[in-house]
Rosetta silent file (secondary structure, phi, psi, omega in degrees, C-alpha in Angstrom):
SEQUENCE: XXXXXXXXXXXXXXXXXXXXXXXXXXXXXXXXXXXXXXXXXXXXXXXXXXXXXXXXXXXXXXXXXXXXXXXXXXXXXXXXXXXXXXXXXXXXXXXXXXXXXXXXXXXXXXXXXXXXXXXXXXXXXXXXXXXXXXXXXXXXXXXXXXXXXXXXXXXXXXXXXXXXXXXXXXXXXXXXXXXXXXXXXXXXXXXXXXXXXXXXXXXXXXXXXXXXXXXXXXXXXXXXXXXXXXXXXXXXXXXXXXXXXXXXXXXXXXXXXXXXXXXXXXXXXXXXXXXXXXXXXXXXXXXXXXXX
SCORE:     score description
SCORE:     0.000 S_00000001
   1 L     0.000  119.613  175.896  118.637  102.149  102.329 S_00000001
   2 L   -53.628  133.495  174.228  116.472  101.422   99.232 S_00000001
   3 L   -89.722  152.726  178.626  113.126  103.779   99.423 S_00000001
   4 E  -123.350  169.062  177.879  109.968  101.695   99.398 S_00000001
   5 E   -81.042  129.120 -168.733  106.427  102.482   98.300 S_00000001
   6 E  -101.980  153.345  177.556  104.285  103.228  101.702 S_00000001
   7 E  -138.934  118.629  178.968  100.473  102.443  101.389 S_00000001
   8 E   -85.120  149.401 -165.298   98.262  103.768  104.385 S_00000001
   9 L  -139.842  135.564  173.658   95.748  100.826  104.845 S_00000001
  10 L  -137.545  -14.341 -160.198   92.598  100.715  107.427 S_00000001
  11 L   113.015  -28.720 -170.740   90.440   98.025  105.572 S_00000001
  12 L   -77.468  170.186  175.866   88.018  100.314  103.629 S_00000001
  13 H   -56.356  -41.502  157.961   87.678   99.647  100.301 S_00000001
  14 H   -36.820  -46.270 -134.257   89.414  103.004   99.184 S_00000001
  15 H  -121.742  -44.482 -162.889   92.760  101.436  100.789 S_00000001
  16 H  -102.296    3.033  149.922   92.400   98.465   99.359 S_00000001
  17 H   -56.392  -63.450 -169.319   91.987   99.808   95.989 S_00000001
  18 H   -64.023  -34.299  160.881   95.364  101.796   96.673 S_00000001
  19 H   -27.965  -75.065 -161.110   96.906   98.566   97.693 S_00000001
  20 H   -42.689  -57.219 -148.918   96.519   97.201   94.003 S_00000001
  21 H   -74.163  -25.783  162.585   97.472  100.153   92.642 S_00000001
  22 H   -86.151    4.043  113.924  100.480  100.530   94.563 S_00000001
  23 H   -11.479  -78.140  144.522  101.464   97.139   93.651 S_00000001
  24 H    -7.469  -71.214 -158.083  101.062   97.975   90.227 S_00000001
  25 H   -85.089  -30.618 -174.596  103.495  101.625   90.418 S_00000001
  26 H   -72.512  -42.520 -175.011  106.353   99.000   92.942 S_00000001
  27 H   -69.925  -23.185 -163.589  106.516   96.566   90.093 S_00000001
  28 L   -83.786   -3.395 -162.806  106.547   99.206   87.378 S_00000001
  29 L  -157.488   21.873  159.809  109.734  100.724   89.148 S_00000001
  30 L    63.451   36.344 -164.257  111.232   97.813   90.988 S_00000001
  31 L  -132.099  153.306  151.905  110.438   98.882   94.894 S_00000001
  32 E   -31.306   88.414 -176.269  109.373   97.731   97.960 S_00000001
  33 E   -86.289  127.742 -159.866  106.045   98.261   99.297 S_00000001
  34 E  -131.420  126.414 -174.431  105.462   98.829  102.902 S_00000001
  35 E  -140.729  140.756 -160.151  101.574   99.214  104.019 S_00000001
  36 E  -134.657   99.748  172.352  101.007  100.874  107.208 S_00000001
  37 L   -89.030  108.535 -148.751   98.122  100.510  109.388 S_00000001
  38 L  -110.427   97.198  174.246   97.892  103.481  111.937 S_00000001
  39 L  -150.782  164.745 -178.196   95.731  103.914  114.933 S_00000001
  40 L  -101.377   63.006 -176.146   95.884  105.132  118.522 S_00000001
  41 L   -55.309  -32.612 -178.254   94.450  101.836  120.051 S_00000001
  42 L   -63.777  -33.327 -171.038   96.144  102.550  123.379 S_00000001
  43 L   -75.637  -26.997 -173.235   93.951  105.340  124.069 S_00000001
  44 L  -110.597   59.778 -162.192   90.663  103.269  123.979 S_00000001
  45 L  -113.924   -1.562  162.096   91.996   99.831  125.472 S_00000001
  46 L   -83.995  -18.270  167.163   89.493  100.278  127.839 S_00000001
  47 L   -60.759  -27.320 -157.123   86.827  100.228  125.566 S_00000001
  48 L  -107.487   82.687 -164.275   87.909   96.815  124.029 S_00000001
  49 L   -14.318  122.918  138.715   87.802   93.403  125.589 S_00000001
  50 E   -60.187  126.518 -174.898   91.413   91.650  126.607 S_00000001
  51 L  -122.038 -132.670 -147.892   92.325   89.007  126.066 S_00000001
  52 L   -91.624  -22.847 -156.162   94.466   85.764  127.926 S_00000001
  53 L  -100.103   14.559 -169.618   97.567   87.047  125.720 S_00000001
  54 L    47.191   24.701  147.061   97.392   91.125  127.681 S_00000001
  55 L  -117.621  126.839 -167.548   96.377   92.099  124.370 S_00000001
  56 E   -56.770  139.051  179.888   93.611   94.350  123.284 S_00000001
  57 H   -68.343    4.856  162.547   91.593   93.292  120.471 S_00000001
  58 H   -94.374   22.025  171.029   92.200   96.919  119.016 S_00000001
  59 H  -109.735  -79.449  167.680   95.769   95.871  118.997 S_00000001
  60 H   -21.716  -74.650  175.129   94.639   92.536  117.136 S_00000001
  61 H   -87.941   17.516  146.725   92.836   94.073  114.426 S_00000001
  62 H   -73.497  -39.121 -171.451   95.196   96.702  113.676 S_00000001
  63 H   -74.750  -38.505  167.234   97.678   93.813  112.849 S_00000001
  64 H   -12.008  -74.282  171.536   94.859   92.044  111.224 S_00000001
  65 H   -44.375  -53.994  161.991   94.258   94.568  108.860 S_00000001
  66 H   -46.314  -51.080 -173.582   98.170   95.142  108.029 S_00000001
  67 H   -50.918  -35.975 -164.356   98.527   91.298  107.538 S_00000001
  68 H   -86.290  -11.870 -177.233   95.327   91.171  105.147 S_00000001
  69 H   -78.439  -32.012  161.398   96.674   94.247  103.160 S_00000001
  70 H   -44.689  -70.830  162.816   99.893   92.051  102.780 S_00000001
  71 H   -12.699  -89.660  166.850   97.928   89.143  101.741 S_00000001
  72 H   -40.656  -69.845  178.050   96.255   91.033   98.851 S_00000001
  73 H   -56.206  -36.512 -169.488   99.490   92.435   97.909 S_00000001
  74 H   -81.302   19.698  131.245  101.614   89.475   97.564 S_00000001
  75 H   -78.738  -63.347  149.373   98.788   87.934   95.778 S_00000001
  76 H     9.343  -65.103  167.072   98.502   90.650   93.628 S_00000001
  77 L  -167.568   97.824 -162.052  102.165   90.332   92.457 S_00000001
  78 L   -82.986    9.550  173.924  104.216   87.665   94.688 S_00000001
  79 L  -108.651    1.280  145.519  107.611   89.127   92.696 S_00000001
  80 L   -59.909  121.039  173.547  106.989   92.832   94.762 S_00000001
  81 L   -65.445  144.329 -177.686  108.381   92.541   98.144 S_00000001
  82 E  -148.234  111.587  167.515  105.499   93.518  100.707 S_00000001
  83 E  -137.764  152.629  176.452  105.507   93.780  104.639 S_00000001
  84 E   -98.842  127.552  155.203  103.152   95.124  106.588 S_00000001
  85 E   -92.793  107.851  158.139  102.685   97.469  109.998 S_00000001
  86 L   -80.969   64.911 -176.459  100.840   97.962  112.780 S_00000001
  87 L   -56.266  121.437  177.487  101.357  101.291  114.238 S_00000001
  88 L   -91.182   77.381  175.295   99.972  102.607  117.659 S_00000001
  89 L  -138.216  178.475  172.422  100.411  106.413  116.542 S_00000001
  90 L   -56.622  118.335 -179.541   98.078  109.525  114.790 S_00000001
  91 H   -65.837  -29.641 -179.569   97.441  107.899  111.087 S_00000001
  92 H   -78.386  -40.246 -159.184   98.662  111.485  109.414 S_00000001
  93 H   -91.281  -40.830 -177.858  101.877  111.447  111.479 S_00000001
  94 H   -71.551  -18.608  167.396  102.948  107.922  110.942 S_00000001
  95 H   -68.247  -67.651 -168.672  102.512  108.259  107.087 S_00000001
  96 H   -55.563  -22.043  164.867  104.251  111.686  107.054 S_00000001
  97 H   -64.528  -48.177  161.480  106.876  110.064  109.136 S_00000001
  98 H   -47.152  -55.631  177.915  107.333  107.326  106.443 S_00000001
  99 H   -33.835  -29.498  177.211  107.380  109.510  103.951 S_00000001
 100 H   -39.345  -42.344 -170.204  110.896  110.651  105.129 S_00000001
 101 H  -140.757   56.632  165.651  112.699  107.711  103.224 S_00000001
 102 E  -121.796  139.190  157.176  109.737  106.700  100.849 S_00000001
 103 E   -54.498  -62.025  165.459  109.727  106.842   96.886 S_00000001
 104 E  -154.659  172.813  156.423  105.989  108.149   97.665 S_00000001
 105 E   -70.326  143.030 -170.959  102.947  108.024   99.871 S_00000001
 106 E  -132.469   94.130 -156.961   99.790  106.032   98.788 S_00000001
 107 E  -133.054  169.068 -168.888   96.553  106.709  100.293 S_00000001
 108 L  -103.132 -177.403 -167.605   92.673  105.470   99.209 S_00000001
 109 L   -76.560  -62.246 -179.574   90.296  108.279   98.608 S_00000001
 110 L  -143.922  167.251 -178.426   88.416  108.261  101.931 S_00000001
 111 L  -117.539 -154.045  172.745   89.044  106.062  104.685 S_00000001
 112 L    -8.591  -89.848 -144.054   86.626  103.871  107.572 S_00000001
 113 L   -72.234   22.436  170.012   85.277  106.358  109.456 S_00000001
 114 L   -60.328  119.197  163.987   84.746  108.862  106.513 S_00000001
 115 L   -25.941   53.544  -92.768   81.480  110.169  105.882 S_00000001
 116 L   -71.089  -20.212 -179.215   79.693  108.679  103.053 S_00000001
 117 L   -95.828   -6.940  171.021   79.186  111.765  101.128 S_00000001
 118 L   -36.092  110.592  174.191   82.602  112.696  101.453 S_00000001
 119 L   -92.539   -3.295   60.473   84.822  113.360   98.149 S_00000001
 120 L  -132.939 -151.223 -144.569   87.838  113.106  100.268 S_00000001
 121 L   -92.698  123.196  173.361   89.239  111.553  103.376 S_00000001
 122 H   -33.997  -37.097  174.087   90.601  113.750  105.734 S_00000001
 123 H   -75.520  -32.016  151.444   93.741  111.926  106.168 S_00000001
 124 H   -69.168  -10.684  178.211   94.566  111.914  102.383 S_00000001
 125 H  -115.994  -21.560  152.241   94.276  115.138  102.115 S_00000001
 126 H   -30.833  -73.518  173.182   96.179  115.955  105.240 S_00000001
 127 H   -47.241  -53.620 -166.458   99.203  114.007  103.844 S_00000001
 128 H   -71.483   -5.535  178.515   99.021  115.179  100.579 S_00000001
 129 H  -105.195   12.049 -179.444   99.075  119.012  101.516 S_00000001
 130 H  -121.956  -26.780  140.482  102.105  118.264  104.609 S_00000001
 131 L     9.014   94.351  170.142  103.837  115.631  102.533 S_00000001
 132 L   -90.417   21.902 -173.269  107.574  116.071  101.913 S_00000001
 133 L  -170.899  138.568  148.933  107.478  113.327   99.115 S_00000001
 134 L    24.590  112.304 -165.009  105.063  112.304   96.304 S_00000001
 135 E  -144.781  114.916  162.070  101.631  111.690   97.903 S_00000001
 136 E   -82.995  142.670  165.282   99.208  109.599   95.237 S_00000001
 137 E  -104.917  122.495  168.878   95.335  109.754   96.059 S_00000001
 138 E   -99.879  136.296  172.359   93.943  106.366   94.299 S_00000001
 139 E  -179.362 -168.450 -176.707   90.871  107.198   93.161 S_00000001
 140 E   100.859 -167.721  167.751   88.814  107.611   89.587 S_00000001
 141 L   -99.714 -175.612  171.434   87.427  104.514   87.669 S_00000001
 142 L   -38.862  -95.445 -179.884   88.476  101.262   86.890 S_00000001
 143 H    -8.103  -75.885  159.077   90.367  102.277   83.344 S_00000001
 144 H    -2.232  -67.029 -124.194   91.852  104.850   85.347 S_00000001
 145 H  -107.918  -40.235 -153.243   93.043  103.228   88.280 S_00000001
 146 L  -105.020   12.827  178.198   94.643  100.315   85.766 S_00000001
 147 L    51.158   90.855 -175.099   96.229  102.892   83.409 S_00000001
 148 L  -100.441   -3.636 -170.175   94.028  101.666   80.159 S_00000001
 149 L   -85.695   -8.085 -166.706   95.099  105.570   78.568 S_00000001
 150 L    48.350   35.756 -178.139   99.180  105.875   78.048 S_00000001
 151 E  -114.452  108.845  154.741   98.104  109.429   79.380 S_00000001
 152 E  -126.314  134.423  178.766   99.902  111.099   82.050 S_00000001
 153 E   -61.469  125.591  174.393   98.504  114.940   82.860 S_00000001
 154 E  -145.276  116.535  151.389  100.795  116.625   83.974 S_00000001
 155 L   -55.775   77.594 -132.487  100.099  120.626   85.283 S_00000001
 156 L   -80.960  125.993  150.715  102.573  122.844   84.440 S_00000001
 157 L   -75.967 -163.799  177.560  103.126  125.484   87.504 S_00000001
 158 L   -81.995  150.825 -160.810  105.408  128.730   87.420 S_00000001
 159 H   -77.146  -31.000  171.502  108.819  127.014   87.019 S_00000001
 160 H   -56.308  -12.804  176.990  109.965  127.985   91.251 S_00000001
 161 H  -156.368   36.951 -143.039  107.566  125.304   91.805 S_00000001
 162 L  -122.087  -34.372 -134.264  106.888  123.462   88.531 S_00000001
 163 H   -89.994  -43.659 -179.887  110.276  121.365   87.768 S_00000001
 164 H   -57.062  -32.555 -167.693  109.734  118.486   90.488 S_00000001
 165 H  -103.549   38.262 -124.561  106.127  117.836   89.515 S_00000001
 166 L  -166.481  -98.676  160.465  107.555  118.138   85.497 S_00000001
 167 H    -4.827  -49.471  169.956  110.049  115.304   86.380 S_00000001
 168 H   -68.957  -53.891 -173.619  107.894  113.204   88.252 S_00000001
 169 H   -67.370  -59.550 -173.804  105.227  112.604   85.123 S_00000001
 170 H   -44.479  -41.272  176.101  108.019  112.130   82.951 S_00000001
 171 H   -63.171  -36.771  178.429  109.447  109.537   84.913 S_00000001
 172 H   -57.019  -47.684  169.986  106.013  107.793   85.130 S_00000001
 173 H   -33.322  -67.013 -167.138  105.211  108.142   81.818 S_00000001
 174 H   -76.000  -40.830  144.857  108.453  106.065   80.782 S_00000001
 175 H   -33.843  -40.832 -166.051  107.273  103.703   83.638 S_00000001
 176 L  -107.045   29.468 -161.206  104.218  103.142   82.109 S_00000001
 177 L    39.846   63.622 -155.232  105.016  103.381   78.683 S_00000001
 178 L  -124.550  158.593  125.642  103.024  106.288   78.338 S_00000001
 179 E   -88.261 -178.260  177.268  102.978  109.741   77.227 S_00000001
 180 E  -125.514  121.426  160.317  102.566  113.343   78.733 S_00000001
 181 E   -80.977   94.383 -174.180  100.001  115.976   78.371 S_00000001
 182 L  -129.655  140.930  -84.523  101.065  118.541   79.908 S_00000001
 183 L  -166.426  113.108  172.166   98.976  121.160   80.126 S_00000001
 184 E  -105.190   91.611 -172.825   99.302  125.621   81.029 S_00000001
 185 E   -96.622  164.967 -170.955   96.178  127.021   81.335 S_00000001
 186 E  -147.020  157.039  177.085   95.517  131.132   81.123 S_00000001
 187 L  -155.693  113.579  145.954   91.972  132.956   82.030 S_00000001
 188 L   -46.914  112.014  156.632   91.972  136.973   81.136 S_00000001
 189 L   -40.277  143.375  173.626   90.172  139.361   83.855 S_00000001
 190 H   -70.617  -44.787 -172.457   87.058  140.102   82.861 S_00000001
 191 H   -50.472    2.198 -179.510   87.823  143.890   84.650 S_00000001
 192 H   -82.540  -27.299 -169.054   90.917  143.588   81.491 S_00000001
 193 L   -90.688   -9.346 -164.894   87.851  143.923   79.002 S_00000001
 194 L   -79.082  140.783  167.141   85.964  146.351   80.291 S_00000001
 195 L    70.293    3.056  167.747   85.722  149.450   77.762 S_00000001
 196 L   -83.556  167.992  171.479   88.405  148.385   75.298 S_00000001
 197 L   -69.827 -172.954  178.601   87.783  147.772   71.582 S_00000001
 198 H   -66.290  -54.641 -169.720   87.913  144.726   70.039 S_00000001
 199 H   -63.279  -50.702  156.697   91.518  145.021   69.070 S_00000001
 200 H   -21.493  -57.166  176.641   92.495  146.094   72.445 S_00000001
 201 H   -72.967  -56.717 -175.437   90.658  142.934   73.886 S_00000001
 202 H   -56.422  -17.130 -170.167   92.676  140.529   71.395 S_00000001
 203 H  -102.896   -8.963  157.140   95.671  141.832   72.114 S_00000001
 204 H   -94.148  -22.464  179.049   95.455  141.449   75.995 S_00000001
 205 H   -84.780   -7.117  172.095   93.920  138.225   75.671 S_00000001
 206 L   -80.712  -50.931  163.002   96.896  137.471   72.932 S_00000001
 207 L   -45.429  -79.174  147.784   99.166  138.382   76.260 S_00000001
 208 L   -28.206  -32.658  177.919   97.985  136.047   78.214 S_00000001
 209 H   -95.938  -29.319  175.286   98.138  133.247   76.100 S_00000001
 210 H   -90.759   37.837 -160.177  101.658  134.112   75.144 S_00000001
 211 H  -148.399 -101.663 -119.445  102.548  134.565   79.110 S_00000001
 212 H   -78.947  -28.331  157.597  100.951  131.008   79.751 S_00000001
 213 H   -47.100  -49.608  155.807  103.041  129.701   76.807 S_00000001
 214 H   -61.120  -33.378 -176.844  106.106  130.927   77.477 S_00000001
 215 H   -66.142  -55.403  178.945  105.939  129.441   81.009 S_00000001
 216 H   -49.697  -35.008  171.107  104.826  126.285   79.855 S_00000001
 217 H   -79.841  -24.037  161.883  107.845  125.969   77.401 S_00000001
 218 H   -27.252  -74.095 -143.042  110.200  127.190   80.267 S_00000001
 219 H   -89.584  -54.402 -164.652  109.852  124.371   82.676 S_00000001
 220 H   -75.874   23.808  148.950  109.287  121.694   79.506 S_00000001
 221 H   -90.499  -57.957  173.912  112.263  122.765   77.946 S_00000001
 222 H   -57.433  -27.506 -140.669  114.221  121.997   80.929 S_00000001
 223 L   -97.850  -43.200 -176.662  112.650  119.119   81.884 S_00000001
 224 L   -62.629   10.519 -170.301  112.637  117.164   77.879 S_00000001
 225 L  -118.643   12.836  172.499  116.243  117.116   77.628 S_00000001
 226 L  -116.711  -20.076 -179.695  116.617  114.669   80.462 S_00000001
 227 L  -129.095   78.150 -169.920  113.817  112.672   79.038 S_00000001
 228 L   -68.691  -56.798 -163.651  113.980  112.580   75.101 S_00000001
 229 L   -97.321   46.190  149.002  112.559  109.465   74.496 S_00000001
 230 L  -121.507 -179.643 -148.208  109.157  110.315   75.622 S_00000001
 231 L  -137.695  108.354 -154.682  106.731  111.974   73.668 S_00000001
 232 E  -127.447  107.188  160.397  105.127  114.739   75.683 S_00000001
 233 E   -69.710  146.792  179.804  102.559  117.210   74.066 S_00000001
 234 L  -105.441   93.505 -174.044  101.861  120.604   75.026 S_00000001
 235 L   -91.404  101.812 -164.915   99.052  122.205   75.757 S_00000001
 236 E   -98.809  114.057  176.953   98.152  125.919   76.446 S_00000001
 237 E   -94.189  113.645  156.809   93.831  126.328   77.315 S_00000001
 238 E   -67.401  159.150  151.019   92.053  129.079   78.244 S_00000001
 239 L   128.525 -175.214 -151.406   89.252  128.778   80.991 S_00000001
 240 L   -87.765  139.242 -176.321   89.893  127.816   84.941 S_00000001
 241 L   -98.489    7.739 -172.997   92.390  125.516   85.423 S_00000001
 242 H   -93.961  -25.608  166.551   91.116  123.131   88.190 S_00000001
 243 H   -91.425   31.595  172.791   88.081  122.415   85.242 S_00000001
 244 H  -115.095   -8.368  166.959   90.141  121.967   82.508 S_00000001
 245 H   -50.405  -60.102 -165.016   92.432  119.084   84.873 S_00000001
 246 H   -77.696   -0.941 -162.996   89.312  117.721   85.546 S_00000001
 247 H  -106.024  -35.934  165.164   88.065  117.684   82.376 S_00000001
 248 H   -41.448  -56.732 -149.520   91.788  116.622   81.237 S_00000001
 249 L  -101.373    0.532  164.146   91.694  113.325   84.248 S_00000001
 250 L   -57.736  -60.875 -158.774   88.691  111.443   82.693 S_00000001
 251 L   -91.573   47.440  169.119   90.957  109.952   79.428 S_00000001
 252 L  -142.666  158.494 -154.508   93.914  109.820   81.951 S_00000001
 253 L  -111.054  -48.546  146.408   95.795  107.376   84.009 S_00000001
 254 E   178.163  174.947 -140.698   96.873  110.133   86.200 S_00000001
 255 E  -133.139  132.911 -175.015   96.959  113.680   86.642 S_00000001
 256 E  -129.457  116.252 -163.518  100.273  115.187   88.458 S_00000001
 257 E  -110.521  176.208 -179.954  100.188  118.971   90.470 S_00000001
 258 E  -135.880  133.670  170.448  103.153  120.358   91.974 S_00000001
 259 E  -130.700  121.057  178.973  102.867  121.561   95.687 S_00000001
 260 E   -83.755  152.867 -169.787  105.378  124.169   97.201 S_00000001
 261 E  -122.660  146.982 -166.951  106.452  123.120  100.400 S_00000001
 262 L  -129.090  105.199 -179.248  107.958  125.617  102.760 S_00000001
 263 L   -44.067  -68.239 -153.062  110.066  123.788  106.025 S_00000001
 264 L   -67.014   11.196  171.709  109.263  126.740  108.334 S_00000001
 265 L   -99.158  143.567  166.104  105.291  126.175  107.599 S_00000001
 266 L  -128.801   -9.760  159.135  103.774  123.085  109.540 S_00000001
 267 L   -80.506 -169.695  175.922  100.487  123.584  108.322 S_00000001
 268 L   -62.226  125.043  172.214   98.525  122.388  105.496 S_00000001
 269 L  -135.461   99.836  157.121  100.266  123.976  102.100 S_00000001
 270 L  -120.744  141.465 -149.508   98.456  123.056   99.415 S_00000001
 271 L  -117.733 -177.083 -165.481   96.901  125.387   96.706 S_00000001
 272 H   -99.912    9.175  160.208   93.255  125.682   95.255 S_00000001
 273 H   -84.258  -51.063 -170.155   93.831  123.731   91.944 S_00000001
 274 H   -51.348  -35.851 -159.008   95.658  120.638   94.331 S_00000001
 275 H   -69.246  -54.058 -165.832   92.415  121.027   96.739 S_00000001
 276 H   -39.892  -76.667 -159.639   90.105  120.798   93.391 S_00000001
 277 H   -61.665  -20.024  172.523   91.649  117.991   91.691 S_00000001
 278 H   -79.211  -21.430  171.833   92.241  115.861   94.917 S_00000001
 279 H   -76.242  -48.763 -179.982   88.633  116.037   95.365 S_00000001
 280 H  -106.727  -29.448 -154.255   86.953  115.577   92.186 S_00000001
 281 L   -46.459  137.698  167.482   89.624  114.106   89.632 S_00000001
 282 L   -73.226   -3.589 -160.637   88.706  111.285   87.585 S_00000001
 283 E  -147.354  155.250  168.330   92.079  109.293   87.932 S_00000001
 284 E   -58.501  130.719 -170.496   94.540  109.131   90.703 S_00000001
 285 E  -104.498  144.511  171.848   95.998  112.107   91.524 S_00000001
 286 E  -142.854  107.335  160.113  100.191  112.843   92.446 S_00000001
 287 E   -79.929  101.593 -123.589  101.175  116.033   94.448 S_00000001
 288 E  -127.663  125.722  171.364  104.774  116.157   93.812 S_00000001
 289 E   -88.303  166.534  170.760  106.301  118.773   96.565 S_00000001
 290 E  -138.314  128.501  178.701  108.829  121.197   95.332 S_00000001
 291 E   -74.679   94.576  170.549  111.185  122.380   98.424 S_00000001
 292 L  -103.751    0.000    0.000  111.674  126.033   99.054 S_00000001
């Protein structure tokens, strides 16, 4: 079975932004798209008028919605294969159930029923921290969203949980004709500073930066010698590392974390740079799991 691209779809605008864009990432890599409209209609069918056919219109405009998110894709790009679903289940479980035999998950920012002040939608960030495959957040600006930058970010973790999300931007990158930033950040305790000399303070802060180096050449050492012919720069920053991503995802097309995933956990496992960057990031964000 071929994996396809899954796109959770409701209607809001956020979804149908992540349509295009998953359009976009099927054609760049020759897949399927499958968009999946999710809702538990059955529980409220009393709420909803019937009609002559014994079906609720909250049956109706769940397919509705799948059908129009079709529409817009196969207009979009009518050489991407596209079908659409209307699922009566929990919108986080039927995406993480796709996700089983998907190339990745695709979700909008926030969805419907989201709050307006919201940065984002509960259900995107559900998947992306339970996710046993790729989980994209579309979000950011235009430029962004239509990859105007060749830039893909990519956040180098400690290599037990670095090499999957290391892999993934290279392969995008070489989708998109692009390169990779990818990017080790280091921060010194302040309590490291207290009462030492000068030299003393350069030379633990000299640690640290050779610690965050070494790691960073670790996993990108491993990772360039499957992918030569892209052109990946390296970056080691001090300062916090969910603001230098974000500072990092403006002039980028998208910015790619690594999330360890543990089977024998069922809750959310996601970390506090994935939490940051899924919130605020200027560009579509990809949580890459790594299986331990």
């Amino acid at each position: 079975m071929s994996l396809s691209l899954v796109v959770g779809v409701d209607g809001s605008e956020s979804s149908l932004q992540a349509v295009d864009w998953a359009v976009d990432e099927a054609a760049r890599h020759g897949l399927p798209v499958r968009l999946v409209h999710a809702s538990r209609w059955e529980r409220y069918e009393g709420g909803f008028p019937v009609f002559a056919t014994g079906r609720s219109s909250g049956e109706i405009l769940a397919e509705q919605i799948a059908a129009s998110a079709t529409e817009r894709a196969t207009l979009r790009d009518p050489d991407v294969k596209a079908c659409g679903e209307a699922l009566a289940e929990d919108t986080v479980t039927a995406l993480l159930a796709a996700g089983r035999e998907a190339f990745a998950v695709v979700t909008g920012s926030r969805g419907r029923g989201e709050l307006a002040g919201s940065l984002l939608g509960s259900v995107s960030l559900a998947v992306a921290a339970r996710a046993m495959c790729p989980v994209i957040v579309v979000r950011g600006g235009e430029r962004n969203r239509e990859g105007a930058f060749g830039r893909v970010v990519l956040a180098v973790g400690d290599p037990s949980e670095g090499l999957a999300a290391a892999h993934f931007a290279f392969r995008e990158a070489r989708a998109r004709n692009a390169e990779v930033h990818a990017v080790r950040t280091w921060l010194c305790p302040a309590e490291r500073h207290a009462g030492r000399t000068l030299l003393a303070h350069e030379a633990t802060t000299l640690l640290y930066e050779e610690q965050a180096t070494s790691i960073l050449n670790e996993v990108l050492d491993q990772v360039e010698r499957e992918h030569r012919e892209i052109t990946c720069h390296r970056d080691v920053v001090e300062g916090r590392a969910h603001q230098v991503l974000l500072g990092m995802s403006e002039r980028a097309d998208l910015l790619v974390v690594g999330a360890l995933r543990r089977p024998d956990h069922t809750g959310l496992q996601l970390g506090r740079v994935s939490h940051a960057v899924l919130h605020h990031c200027a560009c579509p964000v990809a949580v890459v799991p790594e299986r331990r």
